[in-house]
C-alpha positions as CSV (number, residue, x, y, z in Angstrom):
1,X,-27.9,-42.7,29.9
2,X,-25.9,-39.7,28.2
3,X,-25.9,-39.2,24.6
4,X,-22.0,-39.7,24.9
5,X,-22.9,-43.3,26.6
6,X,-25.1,-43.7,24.1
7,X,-23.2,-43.6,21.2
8,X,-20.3,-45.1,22.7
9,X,-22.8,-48.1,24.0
10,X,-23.4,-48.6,20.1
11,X,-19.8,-48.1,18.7
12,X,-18.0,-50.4,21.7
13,X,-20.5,-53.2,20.9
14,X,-21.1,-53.3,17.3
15,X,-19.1,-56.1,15.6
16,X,-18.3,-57.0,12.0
17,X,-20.3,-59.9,11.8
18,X,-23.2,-57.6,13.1
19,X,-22.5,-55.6,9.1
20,X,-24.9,-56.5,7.0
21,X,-23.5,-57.4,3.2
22,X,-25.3,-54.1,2.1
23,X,-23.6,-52.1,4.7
24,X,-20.3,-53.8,3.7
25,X,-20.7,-53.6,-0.1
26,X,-21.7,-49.6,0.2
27,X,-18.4,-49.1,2.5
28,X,-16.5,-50.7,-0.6
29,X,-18.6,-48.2,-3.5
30,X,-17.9,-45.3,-1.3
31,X,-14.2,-46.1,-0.5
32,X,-13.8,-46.6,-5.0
33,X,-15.9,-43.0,-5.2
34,X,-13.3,-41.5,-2.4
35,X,-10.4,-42.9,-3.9
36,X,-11.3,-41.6,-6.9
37,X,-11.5,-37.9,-5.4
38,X,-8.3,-38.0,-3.9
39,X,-7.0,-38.4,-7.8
40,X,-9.5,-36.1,-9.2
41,X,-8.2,-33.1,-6.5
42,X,-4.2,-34.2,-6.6
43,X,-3.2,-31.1,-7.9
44,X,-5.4,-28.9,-5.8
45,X,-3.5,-25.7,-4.2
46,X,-5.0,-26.9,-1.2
47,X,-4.3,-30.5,-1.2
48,X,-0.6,-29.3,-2.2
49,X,-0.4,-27.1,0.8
50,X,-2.1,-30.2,3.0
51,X,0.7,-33.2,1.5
52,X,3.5,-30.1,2.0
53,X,2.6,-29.8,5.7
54,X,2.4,-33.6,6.3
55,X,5.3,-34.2,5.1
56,X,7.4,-32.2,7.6
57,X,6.4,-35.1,10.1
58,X,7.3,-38.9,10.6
59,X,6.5,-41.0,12.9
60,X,7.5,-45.1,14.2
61,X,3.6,-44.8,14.3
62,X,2.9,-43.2,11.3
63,X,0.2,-43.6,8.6
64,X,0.6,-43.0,4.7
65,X,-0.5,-40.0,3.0
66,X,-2.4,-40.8,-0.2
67,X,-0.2,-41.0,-3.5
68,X,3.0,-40.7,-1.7
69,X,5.3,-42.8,0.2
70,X,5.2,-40.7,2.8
71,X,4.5,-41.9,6.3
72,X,3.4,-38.8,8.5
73,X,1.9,-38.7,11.8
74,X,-1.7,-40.2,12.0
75,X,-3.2,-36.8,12.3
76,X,-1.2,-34.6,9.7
77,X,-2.0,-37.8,7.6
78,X,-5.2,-37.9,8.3
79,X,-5.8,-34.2,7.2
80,X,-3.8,-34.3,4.2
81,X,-5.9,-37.1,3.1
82,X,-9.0,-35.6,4.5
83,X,-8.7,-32.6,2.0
84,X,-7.8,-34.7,-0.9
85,X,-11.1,-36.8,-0.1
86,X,-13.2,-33.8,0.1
87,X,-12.0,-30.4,-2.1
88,X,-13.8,-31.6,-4.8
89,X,-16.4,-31.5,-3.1
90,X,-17.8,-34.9,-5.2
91,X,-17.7,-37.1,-2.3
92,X,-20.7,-38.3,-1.4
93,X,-23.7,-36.8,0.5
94,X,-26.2,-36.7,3.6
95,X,-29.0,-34.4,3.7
96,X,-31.5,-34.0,6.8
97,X,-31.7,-31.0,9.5
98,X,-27.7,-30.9,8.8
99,X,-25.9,-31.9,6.2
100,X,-22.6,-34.2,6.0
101,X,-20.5,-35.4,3.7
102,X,-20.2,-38.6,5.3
103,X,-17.0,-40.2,3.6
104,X,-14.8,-37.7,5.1
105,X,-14.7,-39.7,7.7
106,X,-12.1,-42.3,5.9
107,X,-8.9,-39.9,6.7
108,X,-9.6,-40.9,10.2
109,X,-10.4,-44.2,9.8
110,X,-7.6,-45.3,7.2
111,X,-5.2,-43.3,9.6
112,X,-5.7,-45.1,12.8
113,X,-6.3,-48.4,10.7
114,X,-2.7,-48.4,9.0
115,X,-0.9,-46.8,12.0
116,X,-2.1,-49.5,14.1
117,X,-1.8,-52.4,11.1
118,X,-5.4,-53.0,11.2
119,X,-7.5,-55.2,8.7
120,X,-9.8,-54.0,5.5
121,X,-12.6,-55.4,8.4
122,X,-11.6,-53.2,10.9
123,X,-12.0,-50.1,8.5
124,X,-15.7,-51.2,7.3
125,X,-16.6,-51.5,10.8
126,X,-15.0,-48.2,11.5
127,X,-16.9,-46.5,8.8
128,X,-19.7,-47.7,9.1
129,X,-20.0,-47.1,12.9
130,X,-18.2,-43.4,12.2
131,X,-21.4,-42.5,9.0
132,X,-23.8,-44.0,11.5
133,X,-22.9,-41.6,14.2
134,X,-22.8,-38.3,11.6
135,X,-25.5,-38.8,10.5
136,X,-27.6,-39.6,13.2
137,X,-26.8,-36.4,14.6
138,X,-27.5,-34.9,11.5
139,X,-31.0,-36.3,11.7
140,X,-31.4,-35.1,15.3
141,X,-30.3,-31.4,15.1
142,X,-29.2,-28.2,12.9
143,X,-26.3,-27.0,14.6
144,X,-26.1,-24.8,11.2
145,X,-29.1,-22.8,12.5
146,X,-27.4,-22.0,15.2
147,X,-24.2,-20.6,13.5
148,X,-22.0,-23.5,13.4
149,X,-20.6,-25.9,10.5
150,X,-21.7,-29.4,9.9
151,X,-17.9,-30.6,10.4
152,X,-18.1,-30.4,14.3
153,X,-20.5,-33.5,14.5
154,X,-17.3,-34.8,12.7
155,X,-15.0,-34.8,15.8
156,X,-18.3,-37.4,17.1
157,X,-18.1,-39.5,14.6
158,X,-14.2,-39.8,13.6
159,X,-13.6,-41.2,17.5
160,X,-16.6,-43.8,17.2
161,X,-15.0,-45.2,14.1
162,X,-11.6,-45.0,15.7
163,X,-12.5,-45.9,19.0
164,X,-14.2,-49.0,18.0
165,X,-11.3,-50.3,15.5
166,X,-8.9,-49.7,18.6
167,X,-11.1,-51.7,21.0
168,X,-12.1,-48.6,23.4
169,X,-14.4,-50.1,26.2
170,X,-17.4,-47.7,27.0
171,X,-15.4,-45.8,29.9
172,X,-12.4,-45.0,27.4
173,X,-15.2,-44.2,24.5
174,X,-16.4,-41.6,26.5
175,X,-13.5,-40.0,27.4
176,X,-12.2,-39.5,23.5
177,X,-15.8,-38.3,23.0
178,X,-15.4,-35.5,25.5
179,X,-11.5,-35.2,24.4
180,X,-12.8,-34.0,20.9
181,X,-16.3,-32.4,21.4
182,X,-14.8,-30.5,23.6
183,X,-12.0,-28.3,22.1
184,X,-13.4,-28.8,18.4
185,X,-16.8,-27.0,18.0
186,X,-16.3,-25.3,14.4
187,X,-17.9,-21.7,13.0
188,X,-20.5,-21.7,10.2
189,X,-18.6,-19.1,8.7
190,X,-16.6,-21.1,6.7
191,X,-19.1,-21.4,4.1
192,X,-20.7,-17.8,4.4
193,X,-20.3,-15.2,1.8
194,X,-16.9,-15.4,-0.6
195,X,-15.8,-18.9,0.1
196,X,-12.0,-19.8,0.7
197,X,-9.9,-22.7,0.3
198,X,-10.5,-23.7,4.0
199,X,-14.3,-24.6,2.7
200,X,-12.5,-27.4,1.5
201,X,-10.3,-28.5,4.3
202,X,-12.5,-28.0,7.7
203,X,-14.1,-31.6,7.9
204,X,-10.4,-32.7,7.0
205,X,-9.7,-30.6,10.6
206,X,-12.4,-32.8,12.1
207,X,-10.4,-35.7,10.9
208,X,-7.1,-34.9,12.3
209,X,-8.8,-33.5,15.7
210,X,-10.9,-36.7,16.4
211,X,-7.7,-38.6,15.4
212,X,-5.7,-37.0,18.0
213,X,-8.7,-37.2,20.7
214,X,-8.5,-40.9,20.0
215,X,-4.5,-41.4,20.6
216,X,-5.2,-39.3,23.4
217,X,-7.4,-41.6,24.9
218,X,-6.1,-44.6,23.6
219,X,-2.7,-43.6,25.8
220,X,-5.4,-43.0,29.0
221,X,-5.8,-39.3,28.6
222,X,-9.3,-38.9,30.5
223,X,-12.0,-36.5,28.5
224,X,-14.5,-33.8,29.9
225,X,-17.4,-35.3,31.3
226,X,-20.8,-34.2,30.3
227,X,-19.9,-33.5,26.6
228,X,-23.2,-32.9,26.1
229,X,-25.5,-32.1,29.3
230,X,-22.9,-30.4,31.1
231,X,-23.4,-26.5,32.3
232,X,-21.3,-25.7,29.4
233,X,-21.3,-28.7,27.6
234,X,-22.5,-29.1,24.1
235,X,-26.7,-29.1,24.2
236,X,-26.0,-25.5,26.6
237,X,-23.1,-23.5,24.4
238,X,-23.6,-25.1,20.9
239,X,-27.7,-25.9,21.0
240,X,-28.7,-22.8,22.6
241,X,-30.2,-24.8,25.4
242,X,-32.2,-27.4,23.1
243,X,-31.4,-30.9,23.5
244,X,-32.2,-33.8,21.6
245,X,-31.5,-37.9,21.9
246,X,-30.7,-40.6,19.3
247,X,-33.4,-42.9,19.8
248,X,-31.6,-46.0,17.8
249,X,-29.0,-46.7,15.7
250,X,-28.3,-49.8,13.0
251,X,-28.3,-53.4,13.4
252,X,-30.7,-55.3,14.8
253,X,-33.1,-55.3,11.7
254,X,-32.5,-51.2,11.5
255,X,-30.7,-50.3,8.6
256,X,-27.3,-49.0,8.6
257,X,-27.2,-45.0,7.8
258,X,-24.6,-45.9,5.0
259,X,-26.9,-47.4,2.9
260,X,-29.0,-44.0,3.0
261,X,-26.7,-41.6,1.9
262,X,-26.1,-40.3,-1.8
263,X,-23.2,-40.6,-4.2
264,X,-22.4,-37.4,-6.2
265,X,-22.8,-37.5,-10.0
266,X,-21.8,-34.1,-10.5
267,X,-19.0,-32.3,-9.1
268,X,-21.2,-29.8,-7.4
269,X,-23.0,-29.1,-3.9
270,X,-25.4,-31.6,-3.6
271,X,-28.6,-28.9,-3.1
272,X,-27.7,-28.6,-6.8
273,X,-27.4,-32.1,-8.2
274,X,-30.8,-32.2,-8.9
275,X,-31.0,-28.6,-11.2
276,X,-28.4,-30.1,-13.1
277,X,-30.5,-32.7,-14.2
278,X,-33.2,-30.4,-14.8
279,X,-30.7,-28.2,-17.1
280,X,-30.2,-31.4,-18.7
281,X,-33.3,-32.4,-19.4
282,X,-33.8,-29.4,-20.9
283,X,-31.2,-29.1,-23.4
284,X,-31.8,-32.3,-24.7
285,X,-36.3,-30.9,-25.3
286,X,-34.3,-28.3,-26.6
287,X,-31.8,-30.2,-29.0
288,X,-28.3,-28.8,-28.0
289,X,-27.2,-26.7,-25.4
290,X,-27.7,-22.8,-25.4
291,X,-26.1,-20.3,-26.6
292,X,-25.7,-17.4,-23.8
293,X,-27.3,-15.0,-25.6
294,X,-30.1,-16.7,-26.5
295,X,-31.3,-17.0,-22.9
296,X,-33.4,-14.3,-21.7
297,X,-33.7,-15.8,-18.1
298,X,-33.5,-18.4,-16.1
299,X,-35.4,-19.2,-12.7
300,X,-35.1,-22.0,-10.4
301,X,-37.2,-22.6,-8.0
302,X,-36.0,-24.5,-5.1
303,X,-36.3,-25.9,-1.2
304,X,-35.1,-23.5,2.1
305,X,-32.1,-25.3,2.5
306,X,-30.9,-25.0,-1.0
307,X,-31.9,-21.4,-1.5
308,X,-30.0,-20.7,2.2
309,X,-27.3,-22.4,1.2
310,X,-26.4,-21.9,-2.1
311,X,-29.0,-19.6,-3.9
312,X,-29.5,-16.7,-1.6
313,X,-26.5,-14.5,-1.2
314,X,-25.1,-12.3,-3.8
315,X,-21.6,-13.5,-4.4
316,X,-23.1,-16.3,-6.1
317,X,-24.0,-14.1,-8.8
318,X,-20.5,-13.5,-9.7
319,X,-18.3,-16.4,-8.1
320,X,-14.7,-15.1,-6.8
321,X,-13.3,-18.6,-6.3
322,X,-13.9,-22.1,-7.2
323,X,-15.2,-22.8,-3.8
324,X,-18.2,-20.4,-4.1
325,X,-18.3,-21.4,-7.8
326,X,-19.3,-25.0,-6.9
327,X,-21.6,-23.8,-4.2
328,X,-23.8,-21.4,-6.0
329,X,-26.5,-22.8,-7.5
330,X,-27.2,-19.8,-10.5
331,X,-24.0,-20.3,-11.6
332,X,-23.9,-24.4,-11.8
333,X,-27.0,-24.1,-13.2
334,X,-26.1,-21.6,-15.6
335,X,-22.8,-23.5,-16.8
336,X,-24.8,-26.6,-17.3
337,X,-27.2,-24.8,-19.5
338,X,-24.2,-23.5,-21.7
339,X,-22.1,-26.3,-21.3
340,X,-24.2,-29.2,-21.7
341,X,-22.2,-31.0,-18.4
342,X,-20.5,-29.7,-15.4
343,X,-17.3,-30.9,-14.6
344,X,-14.4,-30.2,-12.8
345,X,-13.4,-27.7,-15.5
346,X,-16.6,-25.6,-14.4
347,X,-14.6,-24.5,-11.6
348,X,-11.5,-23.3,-13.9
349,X,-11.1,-19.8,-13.3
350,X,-11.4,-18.3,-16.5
351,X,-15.0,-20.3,-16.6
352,X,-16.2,-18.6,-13.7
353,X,-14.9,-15.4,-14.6
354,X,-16.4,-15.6,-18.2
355,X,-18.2,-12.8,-18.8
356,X,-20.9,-14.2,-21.4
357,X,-21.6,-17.0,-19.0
358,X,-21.6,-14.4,-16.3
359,X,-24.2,-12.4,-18.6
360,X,-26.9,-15.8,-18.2
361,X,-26.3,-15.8,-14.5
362,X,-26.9,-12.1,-13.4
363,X,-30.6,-12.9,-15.7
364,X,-31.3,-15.9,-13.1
365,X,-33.6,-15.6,-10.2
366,X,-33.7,-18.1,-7.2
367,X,-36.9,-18.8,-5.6
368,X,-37.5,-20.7,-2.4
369,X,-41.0,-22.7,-3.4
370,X,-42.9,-23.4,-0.3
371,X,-44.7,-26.5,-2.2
372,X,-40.6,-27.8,-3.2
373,X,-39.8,-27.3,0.7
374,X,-42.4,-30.1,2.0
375,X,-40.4,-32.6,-0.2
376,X,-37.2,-32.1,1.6
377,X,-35.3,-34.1,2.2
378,X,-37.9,-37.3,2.5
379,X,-38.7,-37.0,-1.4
380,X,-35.5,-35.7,-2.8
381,X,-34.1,-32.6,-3.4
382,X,-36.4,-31.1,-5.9
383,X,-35.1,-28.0,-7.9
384,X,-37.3,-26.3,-11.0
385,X,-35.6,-24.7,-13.9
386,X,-37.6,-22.5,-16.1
387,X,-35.6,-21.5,-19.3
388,X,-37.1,-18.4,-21.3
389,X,-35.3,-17.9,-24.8
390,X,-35.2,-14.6,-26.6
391,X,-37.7,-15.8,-29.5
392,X,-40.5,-16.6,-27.2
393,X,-39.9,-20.5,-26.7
394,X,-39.7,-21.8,-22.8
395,X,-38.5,-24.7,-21.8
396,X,-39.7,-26.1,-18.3
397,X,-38.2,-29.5,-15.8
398,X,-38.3,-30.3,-12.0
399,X,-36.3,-33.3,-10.7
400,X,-36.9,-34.4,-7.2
401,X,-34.3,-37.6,-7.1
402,X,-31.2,-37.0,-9.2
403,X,-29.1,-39.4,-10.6
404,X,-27.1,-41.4,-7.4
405,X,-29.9,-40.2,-4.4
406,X,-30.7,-43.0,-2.4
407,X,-34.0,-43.2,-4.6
408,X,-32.1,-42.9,-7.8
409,X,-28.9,-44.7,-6.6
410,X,-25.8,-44.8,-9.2
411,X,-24.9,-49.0,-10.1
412,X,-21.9,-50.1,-9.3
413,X,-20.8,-49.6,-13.1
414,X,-21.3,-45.9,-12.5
415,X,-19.1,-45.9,-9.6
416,X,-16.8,-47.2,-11.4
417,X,-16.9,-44.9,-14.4
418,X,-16.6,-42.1,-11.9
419,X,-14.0,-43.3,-10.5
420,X,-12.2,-43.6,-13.6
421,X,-12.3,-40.4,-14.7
422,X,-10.9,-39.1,-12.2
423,X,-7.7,-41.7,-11.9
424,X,-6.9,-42.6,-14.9
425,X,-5.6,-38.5,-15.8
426,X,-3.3,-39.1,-12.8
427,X,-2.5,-43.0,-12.4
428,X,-3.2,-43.8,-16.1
429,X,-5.5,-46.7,-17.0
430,X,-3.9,-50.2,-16.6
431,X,-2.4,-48.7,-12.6
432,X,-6.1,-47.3,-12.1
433,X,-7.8,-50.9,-12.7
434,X,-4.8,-52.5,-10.7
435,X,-5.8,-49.9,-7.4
436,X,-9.3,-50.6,-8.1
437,X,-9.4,-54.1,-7.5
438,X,-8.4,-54.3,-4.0
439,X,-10.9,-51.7,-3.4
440,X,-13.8,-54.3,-4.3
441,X,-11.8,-56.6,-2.1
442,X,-11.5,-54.4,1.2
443,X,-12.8,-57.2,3.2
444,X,-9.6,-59.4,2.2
445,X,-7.4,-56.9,2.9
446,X,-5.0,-57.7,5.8
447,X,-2.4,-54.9,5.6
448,X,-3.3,-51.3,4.0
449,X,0.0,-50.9,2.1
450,X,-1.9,-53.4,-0.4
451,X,-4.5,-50.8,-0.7
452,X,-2.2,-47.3,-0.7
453,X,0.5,-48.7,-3.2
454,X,-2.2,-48.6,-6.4
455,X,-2.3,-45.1,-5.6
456,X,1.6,-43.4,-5.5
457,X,1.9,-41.2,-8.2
């Protein structure tokens, strides 16, 4: 059987009452945590540019972009919303041999579920099925190694969500497979060197393309065959030659993916989540945060991935945008030191462009620890941060499982609070409570307008 029949095997056959209540209850947490992001990044230039574009297009088969009225087309909608969900970059997190961010995949699914009037149920089976897929192929290969971007396993997962809300049968599963995988294989340069807005925005891309493979298909459009073991299929062009299998997926007694993925506590690439802690950890053994110039330097020692991603290039020393901002670990680290927090106000450009701040980071040193790199990802994401002061005193802390890791997970409480924060600025607080509640209730929910109209702004 091919990997395509494979995974469309799993998505055509898996059925609600197959969920189990912790798969269900996690699809709710992540949908509030989501939600919330959409709020937290309204006023993004980005997600400005993204509502803009989608609004240009109607359709008698349309789906609502978040905080408007607007019905666009399913796959404008689905990008617009699919940049509000991830700029933030606070959604929430998979780490393994690739990473994901794992709820992007609601742009697709709410798209396809409210252009096609589809239940709460049908979107927890769809995202379910659609993190299952991600990030089983995350566990099975780095296509990052190779020189492309986590996001194209996206087009994978986006049409087994929506596939399996519209009722695809195997044959049809296939085709929308092939239909994205295809035409939608996207370069690892986007988060390379000075980072751009479109760091932001490419999973969102994933979303509208596996939208638009799974209309396609849906109106009998038939797929390339062989996604992946073709001559020039997948395994050849984007693996190198390497293949690999899924050997099982949830249900059955085997857990669903969902409930092993991370929630963000901080507004920061997850590699870093856990220095933040560290940095804060420290400045409470310290009493207060620090004052720049007390800091003679800083070093973290951290994991290959982290130190690839994040620590190892030199525009993270002195941050050009908010995207490389909230992907370089010196400077989160750094601003939590000085700050006592990171928030989204970290990523303000006069922050990342203050030069006394600036001053702590160009002191910093990033290490990749060999002993740190046989924890990952199994046993966290451990990061070191050794702070040396001026007047001789050093301050030491590793943390392996930051605060919402699957082995520190964030309660429901702390969901919540997150989500607050980020909709109350925008929605104010009685209209944020009133959105929230059918959230918890997504398993009620027979039409989606119930669930969009807490959200206009």
């Amino acid at each position: 059987m091919s990997l395509a029949h494979k995974i469309a095997d799993f998505a055509c056959n898996l059925s609600y009452e197959d969920l189990t209540p912790e798969a269900i209850h996690e699809v709710k947490r992540r949908l509030i945590d989501t939600m919330g992001c959409a709020m937290g990044s309204w006023l993004a230039e980005p997600v400005k540019i993204a509502r803009h574009l989608a609004s240009f297009s109607t359709s008698e088969m349309g789906a609502t972009v978040v905080g408007t009225r607007n019905v666009s087309t399913p796959e404008l909608a689905a990008f617009a919303n699919g940049v509000m969900f991830r700029y933030l970059d606070y959604n929430d997190t998979y780490l393994s041999k690739e990473p994901a961010h794992p709820s992007d995949n609601f742009a697709a699914v709410l798209s396809i579920a409210d252009a096609f009037d589809l239940s709460g149920k049908d979107v927890i089976l769809g995202a379910v099925i659609a993190y299952e897929v991600q990030c089983r192929l995350c566990d099975a290969y780095s296509i990052r190694s190779r020189g492309w971007d986590h996001v194209t396993y996206g087009s994978f997962s986006t049409v087994a969500g929506c596939g399996a809300m519209l009722g695809f049968d195997e044959e049809i599963m296939v085709h929308a497979l092939g239909l994205a995988g295809v035409p939608n294989n996207a370069m690892r340069q986007t988060r390379v060197g000075e980072l751009s807005m479109w760091k932001g925005c490419a999973f969102a891309n994933a979303s509208r393309n596996g939208v638009f493979a799974s209309l396609l298909a849906h109106m009998g459009m038939t797929g390339p065959s062989q996604v992946f073991e073709g001559e020039m299929g997948f395994f050849k062009e984007i693996c190198g030659g390497a293949k690999f299998d899924i050997e099982r997926f949830g249900g059955d007694g085997e857990p669903f993916m969902i409930n092993r993925t991370y929630i963000k506590r901080y507004p920061a690439e997850y590699h870093s989540q856990s220095a933040i802690d560290a940095a804060e950890q420290i400045i409470q053994e310290h009493g207060g945060v620090f004052a720049p110039k007390e800091i003679e330097s800083v070093e973290i020692a951290t994991f290959n991935a982290s130190y690839e991603i994040i620590g190892g290039e030199p525009e993270k020393w002195r941050p050009q945008s908010r995207e490389t901002a909230d992907h370089s670990l010196p400077y989160i680290t750094c601003a939590a030191l000085v700050d006592g927090k990171v928030t989204l106000a970290t990523y303000d450009e006069a922050r990342f462009r203050d030069e006394d701040l600036l001053a702590v980071v160009a002191r910093t040193t990033v290490v990749a620890d060999e002993e740190l790199n046989k924890a990952y990802p199994e046993g966290g994401i451990p990061n070191g941060v050794t702070v040396e002061l001026t007047d001789g005193r050093s301050f030491q802390k590793r943390v392996d499982a930051p605060s919402g890791h699957v082995l520190n997970p964030m309660t429901d409480e702390m969901v919540e609070e997150k989500y607050y924060s980020m909709a109350i600025p925008m929605l104010g607080r009685e209209a944020a409570a009133d959105a929230l509640s059918p959230l918890w209730s997504l398993d009620e929910i027979e039409e989606l307008s119930d669930l969009f109209a807490g959200f206009i702004i």
